[in-house]
C-alpha positions, 0 to 999 in steps of 0.5 A, spaced: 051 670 545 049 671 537 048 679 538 055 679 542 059 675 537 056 680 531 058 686 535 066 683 535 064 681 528 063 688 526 068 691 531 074 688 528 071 689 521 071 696 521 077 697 526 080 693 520 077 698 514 079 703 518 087 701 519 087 698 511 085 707 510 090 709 514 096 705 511 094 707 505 094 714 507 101 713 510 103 709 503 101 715 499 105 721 502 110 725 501 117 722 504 116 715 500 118 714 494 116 708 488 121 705 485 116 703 479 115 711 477 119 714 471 125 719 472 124 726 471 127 728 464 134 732 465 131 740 464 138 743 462 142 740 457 150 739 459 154 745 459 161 745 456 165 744 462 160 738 463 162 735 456 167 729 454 175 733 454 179 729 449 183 724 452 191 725 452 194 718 449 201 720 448 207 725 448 214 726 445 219 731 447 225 731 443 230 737 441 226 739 435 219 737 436 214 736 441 208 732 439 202 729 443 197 724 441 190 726 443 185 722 442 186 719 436 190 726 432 197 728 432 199 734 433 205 739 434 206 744 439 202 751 435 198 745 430 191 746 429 186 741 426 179 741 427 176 743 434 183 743 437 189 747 438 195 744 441 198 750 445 204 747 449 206 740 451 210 738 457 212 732 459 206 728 461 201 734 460 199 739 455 194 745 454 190 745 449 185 750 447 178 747 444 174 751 440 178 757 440 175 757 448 179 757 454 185 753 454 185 746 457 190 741 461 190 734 459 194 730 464 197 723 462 194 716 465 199 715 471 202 709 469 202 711 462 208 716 463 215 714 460 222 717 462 224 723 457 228 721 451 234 726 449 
């Protein structure tokens, strides 16, 4: 009886060696991933297009002048200051060329846009 209580003994131990290698293995493949693992570092920079457009604050369109807020810059329809280029404005949009580059529209938020004063 000895002998036959071993031999379960022994078994069950190598059945469970055996199945402790096996979840190991499918622990350690491919199609699972470890939370704990750093991320990769970014390979490419952010191109132009990928970069922070200036935000369009506000607009004022009168019989003389056209104005916009951009960011934190006033300009005048053809003004130029820094890296911006005010190009046309409309009532709630503009273009605006940045760094002598392609001319780009900037749209006003939805519920920041006013009647036209005349």
């Amino acid at each position: 009886m000895f002998d036959r209580l071993r031999r379960n003994i022994v078994a069950h131990g190598l059945g469970l060696a055996g199945l402790s290698l096996s979840l190991g293995a499918l622990a350690s493949g491919p199609g699972l991933i470890d939370p704990t693992r750093p991320t990769a570092a970014p390979t490419a920079l952010p191109t132009v297009s990928q970069a922070r457009l200036p935000a369009l604050k506000s607009v004022l369109i009168s019989d003389d002048r056209r104005v916009a807020q951009i960011d934190k810059t006033v300009l005048a329809e053809g003004e130029r200051e820094g890296k911006l280029e005010l190009v046309r404005v409309r009532p709630a949009e503009v273009d605006v060329r940045i760094n002598g580059g392609d001319v780009v529209t900037l749209r006003l938020a939805s519920g920041r846009i006013h009647k036209e004063m005349k």
